[in-house]
Each structure stands twice: as C-alpha cells, then as structure tokens.
C-alpha positions as CSV (number, residue, x, y, z in Angstrom):
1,X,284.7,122.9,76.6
2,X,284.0,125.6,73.8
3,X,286.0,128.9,73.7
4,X,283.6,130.8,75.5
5,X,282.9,128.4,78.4
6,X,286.8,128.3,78.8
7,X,287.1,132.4,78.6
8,X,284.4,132.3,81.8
9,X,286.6,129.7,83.4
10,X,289.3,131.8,83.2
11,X,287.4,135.0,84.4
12,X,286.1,132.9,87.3
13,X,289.7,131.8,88.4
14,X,290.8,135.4,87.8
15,X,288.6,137.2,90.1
16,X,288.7,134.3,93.4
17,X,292.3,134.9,92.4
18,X,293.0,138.5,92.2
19,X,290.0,140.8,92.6
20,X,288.2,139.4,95.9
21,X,291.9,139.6,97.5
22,X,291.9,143.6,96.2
23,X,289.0,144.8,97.0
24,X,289.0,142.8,100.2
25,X,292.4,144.8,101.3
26,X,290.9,148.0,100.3
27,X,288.3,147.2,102.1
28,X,290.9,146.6,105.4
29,X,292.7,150.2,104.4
30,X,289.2,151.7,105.4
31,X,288.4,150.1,108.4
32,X,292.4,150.3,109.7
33,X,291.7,154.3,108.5
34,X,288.8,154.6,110.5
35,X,290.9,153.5,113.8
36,X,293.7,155.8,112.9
37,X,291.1,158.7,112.8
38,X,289.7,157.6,116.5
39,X,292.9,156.9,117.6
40,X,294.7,160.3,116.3
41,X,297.2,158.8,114.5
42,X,296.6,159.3,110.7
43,X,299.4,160.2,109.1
44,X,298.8,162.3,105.7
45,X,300.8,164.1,103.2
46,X,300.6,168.3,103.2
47,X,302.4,169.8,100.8
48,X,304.8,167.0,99.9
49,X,305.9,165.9,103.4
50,X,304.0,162.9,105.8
51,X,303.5,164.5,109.1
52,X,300.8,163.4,111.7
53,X,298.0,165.0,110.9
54,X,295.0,164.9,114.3
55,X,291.5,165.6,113.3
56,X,289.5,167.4,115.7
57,X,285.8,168.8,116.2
58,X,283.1,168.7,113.1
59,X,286.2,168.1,110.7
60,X,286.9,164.9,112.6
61,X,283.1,163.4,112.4
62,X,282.9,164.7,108.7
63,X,286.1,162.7,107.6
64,X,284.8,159.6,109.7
65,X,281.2,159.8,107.9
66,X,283.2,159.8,104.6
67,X,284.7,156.6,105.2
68,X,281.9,155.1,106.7
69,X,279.9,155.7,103.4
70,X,283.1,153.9,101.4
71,X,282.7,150.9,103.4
72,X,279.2,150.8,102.9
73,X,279.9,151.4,99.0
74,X,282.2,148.6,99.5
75,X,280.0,146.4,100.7
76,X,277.4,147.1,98.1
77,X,279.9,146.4,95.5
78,X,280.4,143.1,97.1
79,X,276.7,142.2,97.0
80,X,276.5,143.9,93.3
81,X,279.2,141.3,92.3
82,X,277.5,138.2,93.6
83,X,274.3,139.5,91.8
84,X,276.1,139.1,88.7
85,X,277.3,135.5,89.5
86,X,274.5,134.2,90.9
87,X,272.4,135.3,88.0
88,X,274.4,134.5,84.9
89,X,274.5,130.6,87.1
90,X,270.5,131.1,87.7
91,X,269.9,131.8,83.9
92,X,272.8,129.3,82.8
93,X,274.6,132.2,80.6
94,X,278.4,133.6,81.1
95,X,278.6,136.3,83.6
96,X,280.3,138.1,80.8
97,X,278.1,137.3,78.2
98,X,275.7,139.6,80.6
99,X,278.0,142.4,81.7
100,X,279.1,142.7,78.1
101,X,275.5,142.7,76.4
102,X,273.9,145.7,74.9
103,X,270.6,144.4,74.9
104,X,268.1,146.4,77.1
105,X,267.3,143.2,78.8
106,X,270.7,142.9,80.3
107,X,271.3,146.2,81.8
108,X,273.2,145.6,84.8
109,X,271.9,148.1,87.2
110,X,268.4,146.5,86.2
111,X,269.3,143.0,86.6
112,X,271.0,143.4,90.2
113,X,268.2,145.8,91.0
114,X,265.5,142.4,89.9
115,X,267.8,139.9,91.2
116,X,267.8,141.6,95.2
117,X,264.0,141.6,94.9
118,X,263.4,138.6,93.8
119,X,266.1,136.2,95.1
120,X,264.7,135.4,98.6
121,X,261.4,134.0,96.8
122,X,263.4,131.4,94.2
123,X,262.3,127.9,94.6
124,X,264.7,125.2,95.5
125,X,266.1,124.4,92.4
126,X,266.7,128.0,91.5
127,X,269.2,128.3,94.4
128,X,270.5,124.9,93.5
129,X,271.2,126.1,90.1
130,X,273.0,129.2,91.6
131,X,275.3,127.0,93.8
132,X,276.2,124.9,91.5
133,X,274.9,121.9,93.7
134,X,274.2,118.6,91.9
135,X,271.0,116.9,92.1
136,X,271.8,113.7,94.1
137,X,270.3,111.6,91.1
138,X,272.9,112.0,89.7
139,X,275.0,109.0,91.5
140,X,273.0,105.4,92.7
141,X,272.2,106.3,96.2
142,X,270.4,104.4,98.9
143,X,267.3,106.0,100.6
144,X,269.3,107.1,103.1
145,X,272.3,108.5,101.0
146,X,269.8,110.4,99.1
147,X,268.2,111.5,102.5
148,X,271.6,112.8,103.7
149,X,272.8,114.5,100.5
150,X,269.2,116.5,100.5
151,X,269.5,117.2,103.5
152,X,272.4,118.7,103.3
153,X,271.4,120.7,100.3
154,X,268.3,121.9,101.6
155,X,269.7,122.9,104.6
156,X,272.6,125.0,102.8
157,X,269.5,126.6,100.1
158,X,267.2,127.5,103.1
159,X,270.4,129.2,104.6
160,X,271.4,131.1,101.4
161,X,267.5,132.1,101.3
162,X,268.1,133.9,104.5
163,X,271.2,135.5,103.3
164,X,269.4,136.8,100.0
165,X,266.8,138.7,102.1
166,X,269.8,140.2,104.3
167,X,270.9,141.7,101.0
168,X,268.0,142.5,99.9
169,X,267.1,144.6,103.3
170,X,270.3,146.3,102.9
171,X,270.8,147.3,99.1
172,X,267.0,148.4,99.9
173,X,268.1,150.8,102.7
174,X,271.6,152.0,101.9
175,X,271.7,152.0,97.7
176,X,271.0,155.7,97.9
177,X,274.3,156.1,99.6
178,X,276.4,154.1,97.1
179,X,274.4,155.7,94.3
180,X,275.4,159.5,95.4
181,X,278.8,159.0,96.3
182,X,279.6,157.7,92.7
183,X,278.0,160.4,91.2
184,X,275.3,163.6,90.9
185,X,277.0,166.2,92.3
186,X,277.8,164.4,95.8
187,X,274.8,165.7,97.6
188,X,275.6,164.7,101.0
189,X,275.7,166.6,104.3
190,X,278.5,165.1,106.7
191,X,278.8,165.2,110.9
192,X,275.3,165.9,111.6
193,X,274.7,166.0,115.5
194,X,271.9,163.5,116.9
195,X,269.5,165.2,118.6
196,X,270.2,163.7,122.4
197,X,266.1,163.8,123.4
198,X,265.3,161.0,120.4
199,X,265.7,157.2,120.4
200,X,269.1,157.9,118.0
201,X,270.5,160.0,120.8
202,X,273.6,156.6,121.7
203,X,275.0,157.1,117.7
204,X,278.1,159.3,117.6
205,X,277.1,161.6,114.5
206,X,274.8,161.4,111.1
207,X,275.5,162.1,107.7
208,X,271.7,163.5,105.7
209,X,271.7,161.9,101.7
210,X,269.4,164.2,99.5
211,X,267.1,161.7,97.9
212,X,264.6,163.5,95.7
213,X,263.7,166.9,93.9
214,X,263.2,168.7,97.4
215,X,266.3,169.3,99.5
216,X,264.0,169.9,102.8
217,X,261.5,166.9,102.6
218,X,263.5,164.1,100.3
219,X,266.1,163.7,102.4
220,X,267.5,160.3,104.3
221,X,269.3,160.2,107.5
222,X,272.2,157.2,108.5
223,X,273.6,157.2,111.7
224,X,277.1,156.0,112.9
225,X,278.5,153.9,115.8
226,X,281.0,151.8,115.9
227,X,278.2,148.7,116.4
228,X,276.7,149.8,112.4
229,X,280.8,149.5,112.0
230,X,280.9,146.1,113.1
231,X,278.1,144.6,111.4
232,X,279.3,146.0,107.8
233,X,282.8,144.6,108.0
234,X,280.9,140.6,109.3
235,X,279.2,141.4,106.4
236,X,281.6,142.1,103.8
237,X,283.7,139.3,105.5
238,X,280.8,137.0,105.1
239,X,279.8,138.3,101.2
240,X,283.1,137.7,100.3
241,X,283.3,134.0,101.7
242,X,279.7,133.1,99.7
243,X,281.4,135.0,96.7
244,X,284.0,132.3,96.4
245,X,282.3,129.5,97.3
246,X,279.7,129.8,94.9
247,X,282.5,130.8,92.2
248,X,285.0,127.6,93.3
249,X,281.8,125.4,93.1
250,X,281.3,126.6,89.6
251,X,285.0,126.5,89.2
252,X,284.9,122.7,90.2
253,X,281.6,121.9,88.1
254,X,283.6,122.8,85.2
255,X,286.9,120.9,86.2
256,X,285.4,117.5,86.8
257,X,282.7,118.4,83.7
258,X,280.0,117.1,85.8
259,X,276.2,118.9,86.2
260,X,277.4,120.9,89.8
261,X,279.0,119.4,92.8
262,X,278.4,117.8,96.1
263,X,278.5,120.9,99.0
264,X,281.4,119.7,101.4
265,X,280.1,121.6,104.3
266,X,276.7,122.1,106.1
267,X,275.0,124.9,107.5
268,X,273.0,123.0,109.7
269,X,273.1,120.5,113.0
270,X,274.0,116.7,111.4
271,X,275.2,113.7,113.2
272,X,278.6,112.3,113.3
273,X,277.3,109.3,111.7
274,X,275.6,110.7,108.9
275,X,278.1,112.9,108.5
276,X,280.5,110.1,107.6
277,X,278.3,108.6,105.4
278,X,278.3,111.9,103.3
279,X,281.5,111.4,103.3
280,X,281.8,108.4,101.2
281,X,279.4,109.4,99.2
282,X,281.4,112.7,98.4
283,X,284.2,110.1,97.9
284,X,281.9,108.6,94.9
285,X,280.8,111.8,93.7
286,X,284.8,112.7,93.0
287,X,285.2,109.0,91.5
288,X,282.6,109.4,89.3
289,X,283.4,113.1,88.2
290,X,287.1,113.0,88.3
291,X,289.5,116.7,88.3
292,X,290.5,117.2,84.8
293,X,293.0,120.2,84.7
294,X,291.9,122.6,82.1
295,X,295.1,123.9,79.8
296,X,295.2,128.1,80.0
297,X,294.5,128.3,76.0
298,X,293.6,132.0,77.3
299,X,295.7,134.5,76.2
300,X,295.2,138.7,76.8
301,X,295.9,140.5,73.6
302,X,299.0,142.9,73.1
303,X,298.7,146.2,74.1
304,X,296.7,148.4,72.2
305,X,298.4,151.9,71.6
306,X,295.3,154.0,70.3
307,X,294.1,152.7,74.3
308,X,297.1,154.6,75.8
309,X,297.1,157.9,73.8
310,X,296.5,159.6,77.1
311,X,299.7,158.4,78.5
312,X,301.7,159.4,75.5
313,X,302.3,162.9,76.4
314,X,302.7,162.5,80.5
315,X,305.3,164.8,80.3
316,X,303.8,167.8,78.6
317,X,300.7,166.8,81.4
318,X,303.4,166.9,84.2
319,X,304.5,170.4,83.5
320,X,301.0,171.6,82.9
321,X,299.9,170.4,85.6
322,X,302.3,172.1,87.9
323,X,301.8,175.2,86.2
324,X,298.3,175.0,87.4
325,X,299.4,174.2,90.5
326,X,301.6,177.4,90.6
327,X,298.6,179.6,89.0
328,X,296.1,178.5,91.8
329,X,298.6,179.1,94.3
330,X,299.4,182.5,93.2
331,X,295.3,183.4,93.1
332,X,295.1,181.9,96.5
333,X,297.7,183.8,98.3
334,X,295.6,187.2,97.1
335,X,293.3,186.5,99.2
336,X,294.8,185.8,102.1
C-alpha cells in the first residue's frame, strides 16, 4: 500500500468513525428541536439566562420552516457526501485526490451535480465498482455458487439503482433550498399560509425560495407536514447506513488487499438453502483474502501558528466585542 492509498484509508476510517456519528447527532438536535417547538417546550437563552421560551402565531411557523430547511440541507449534505465516495470508487481515484484538485474537471459542485444525473443509468459493473463488490471470478465457483453470488450482487446493484434515482429526484427538487440557505443574501420567505381551497390545503404552512432574476414569477414553493418530516429523517437514516457500507466495503477491500469483497447481506427474497451456500462461499472468499491489519503510519502535522493568528488576540476581541454590544444597546434604547 503506497502513501497515498494508506492516507485514503485513514480518511475512510476517520469519517465512518467520527463524522457520520456528528453530523448524524446534529441531525437528531433538529428533529428533537422541531418537537420541542410543537410541544412548547424550547428552552433558549435571553440575555444570559435559559428560561422557557413558547413560540406562538407566524413566529412559531417561521422558526419551524427554518429548521425544516436545515434538515433538508442536512440531508443534501448526506447525499453530497456519498457523491464524492461513490465517484472517486467509480473512477478508481482517492476521494481526496478529487476534493483537493484544482483542475476544472474536478470541481465538486460539478461532479456531484454529473454524478446525480447520471448515476441511475450506470451499467452493472459501474455500480459494482462503486460497492466495492468483487467479481465472483475471482474464487473457483461451481455454476451454482457463481449463480448465487450474482445473484446476490445483481440484486443488491438493481437496488442501489433505485436508491440513485431517489436522490436524484430529490437533490433535483430541493437543491435550491440548500443552495440559498448557505448563501446569496438568504432570499427566503418563511410561514406562508396554504390557501385552504387547493390540493396543498392538509400541509401546516410553506416557506416561498426566490429562484431566479424575478422575485414575482421565479419563485418555488415547499410545503410542511410532519409526513415531508418523516420521510427526510428515513432518508437521512437510510443515506447514512449506504454511506458506511459502501465506505466499510472499501475499508475491507483494502484490509484483506483483494479486488472488492463479497456483500454479506441481500436486498432481495433468497432461500434458506442458498443462502447457506453463500455462506461457505463467503467463508472462502475470507480464506482466500485474509484481514491484514494496516499499521497507522498516519500522523497529523503540529499545529501551525500563522493558522491561528485569529485566536491570538481573543482577548482584545472579547472586550471589543462587548463594547459593541454596549454601543448597539445604547442606540437601541433611543428608540424605544
């Protein structure tokens, strides 16, 4: 394993090992959020002190569309993330090698934006290559073990296909959303009322995105209910899951040094029997391509200090910021 096979490796193990668990609990703070602010028990800290705080009225569907469009940016950043993976496994390269790239070729936003259009329509061995699934030439099969094993795998591939145009259909409808609320101004009109004679009239409120030049024709409505709820959070549970299993079976690919691995479960109906069989012949996959632990030769560099001039001076920042504080506060009570 070459130095820059063994920094992905360590990447790969970092993010099934930190980041998926991070942004998966973020994730949880918004939903348990979005309860607290139904259930009128948010708890918030005004001027210095937690007190319960209850939302009410307009100010209570503006706060809950807010969240709702972080859960939906969260979900997009799940799908963004599995873009990455599955392309830098499709083309064969480090996912860093592409993230890190300053070749036009590479651009991230571009690459995710090609890889949602076009992943529903790879061919089999495309989506093999992204799983990290071994061709089963690669042990001495029987006609049926062979049968089994491709079964398997083209049952788990035709699955995945599915899966691909689910994200598709959503990046399609709801990138607008994520791309606004990270930037431009935050163009976004919150707690809309349906209008209770249309087909939207059983959603609880609407939040309008401005989409284009015009602010009266280029502009996209997205409703909320607590059913939209509970298909984003299955989804983002169910992202995260394909995450790391296509990151473990790359993971493992690497351990036992062999061309992919053998999928240990299946996304379709198989018999006891020949689900036994697959069994063994998992159990001659790992024989012939045994774990071999891989040392952590990786090591972080010391901190730089020219990063951290910023934090030099927090104390001259502390005291300007409160005097800022006190300023504002001063030019606010005039007014009152």
């Amino acid at each position: 394993m070459n130095r820059q096979e063994q920094e992905e490796y360590f990447l790969l193990k970092n993010y099934t090992r930190e980041n998926v668990f991070a942004r998966g609990t973020l994730t949880n703070f918004i939903s348990t959020y979005i309860d607290m602010v139904n259930n009128d028990s948010v708890f918030l800290k005004i001027k210095g002190k937690i007190e319960k705080h209850h939302f009410q009225g307009k100010d209570k569907q503006k706060i809950l569309c807010l969240l709702h469009i972080d859960l939906v940016s969260k979900l997009l950043l799940f799908i963004e993330d599995y873009a990455i993976f599955a392309e830098s496994f499709r083309q064969k390269r480090s996912f860093y090698s592409i993230v890190s790239s300053n070749n036009k070729e590479d651009d991230v936003g571009l690459l995710i934006k090609k890889f949602l259009e076009n992943a529903p329509n790879f061919s089999f061995e495309e989506i093999q290559q992204i799983l990290s699934y071994a061709s089963s030439d690669v042990l001495e099969l029987s006609e049926k073990e062979k049968e089994v094993v491709d079964k398997i795998q083209h049952g788990n591939i035709e699955d995945m296909r599915r899966v691909f145009k689910d994200m598709h259909e959503f990046g399609k409808s709801h990138h607008l959303i994520f791309k606004r609320f990270k930037h431009a101004g935050f163009p976004v009109f919150l707690g809309l009322e349906s209008e209770k004679s249309t087909r939207f009239k059983d959603y609880e409120t609407f939040f309008a995105v401005m989409g284009g030049k015009s602010i009266t024709s280029d502009v996209h409505y997205f409703p909320l209910s607590n059913k939209i709820r509970e298909i984003i959070e299955l989804m983002i549970n169910s992202i995260q899951i394909l995450l790391q299993d296509i990151i473990t079976n790359k993971i493992a690919s690497m351990e036992r040094e062999s061309p992919g691995i053998f999928p240990t479960v299946s996304h379709q109906d198989i018999s006891k029997e020949d689900w036994e069989l697959y069994l063994q012949i998992l159990e001659k996959f790992y024989s012939k391509f045994p774990f071999k632990e891989i040392p952590n030769k990786f090591m972080l560099p010391k901190v730089n200090a020219e990063q951290l001039s910023w934090y030099a001076n927090l104390d001259d920042f502390l005291k300007q910021a409160y005097q800022r504080k006190i300023e504002q506060d001063k030019a606010q009570e005039k007014f009152k």
